[in-house]
C-alpha positions, 0 to 999 in steps of 0.5 A: 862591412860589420857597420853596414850588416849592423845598419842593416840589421838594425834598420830591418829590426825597427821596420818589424817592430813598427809593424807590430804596432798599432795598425794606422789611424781610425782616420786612415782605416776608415778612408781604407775601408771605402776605398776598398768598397769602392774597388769592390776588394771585399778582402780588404773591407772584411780585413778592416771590419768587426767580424760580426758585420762581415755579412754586410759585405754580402749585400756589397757583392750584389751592388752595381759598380755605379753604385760601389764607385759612389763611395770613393772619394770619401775623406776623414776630416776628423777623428775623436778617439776615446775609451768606454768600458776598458775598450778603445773607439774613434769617431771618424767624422767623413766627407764625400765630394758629391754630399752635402753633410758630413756622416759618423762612423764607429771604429773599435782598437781590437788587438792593435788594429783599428776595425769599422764598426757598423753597430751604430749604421741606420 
């Protein structure tokens, strides 16, 4: 019986500590970020975006949809991370079915977390 508290204990320790590190992949993030869009979940989008872009997501409360169905489906097909000024990036590389080229996105390593970056969005 002590084994198996053990096990468990020592299962329940690994699952807090892997939850206390970095938080996904750029890759996944980003794919999060437009499902989320897609769904309308704005409380998922403003988890996973800077927050100086958090008014972006007011212009998502108006669109229709058609329009938030659009952006689902889309897939990261690559990721480079690299570091400039002690800060931590990605570019994620994504892929939409129904587009024929492939779009950029900026994401920043803020406190463990992967968090969309429009700065560089036009």
């Amino acid at each position: 019986m002590k084994k198996l508290i053990l096990l468990l204990s020592s299962l329940a320790l690994l699952t807090f500590l892997a939850g206390c590190g970095q938080s996904g992949s750029p890759s996944q993030t980003a794919e999060n970020f437009f499902q989320a869009l897609s769904e309308k979940d704005l409380d998922t989008a403003r988890e996973l975006l800077k927050p100086e872009y958090h008014g972006f997501l007011g212009m998502m409360e108006m669109a229709s949809e058609e329009d938030l169905a659009e952006m689902s489906g889309v897939r990261a097909v690559n990721e480079e991370i690299y570091e400039e000024d002690g800060r931590t990036f990605a570019t994620v590389t994504l892929s939409h079915p129904e587009e024929d080229e492939d779009e950029e996105l900026t994401l920043e390593l803020v406190d463990d977390v992967w968090l969309v970056d429009l700065g560089d969005v036009k």
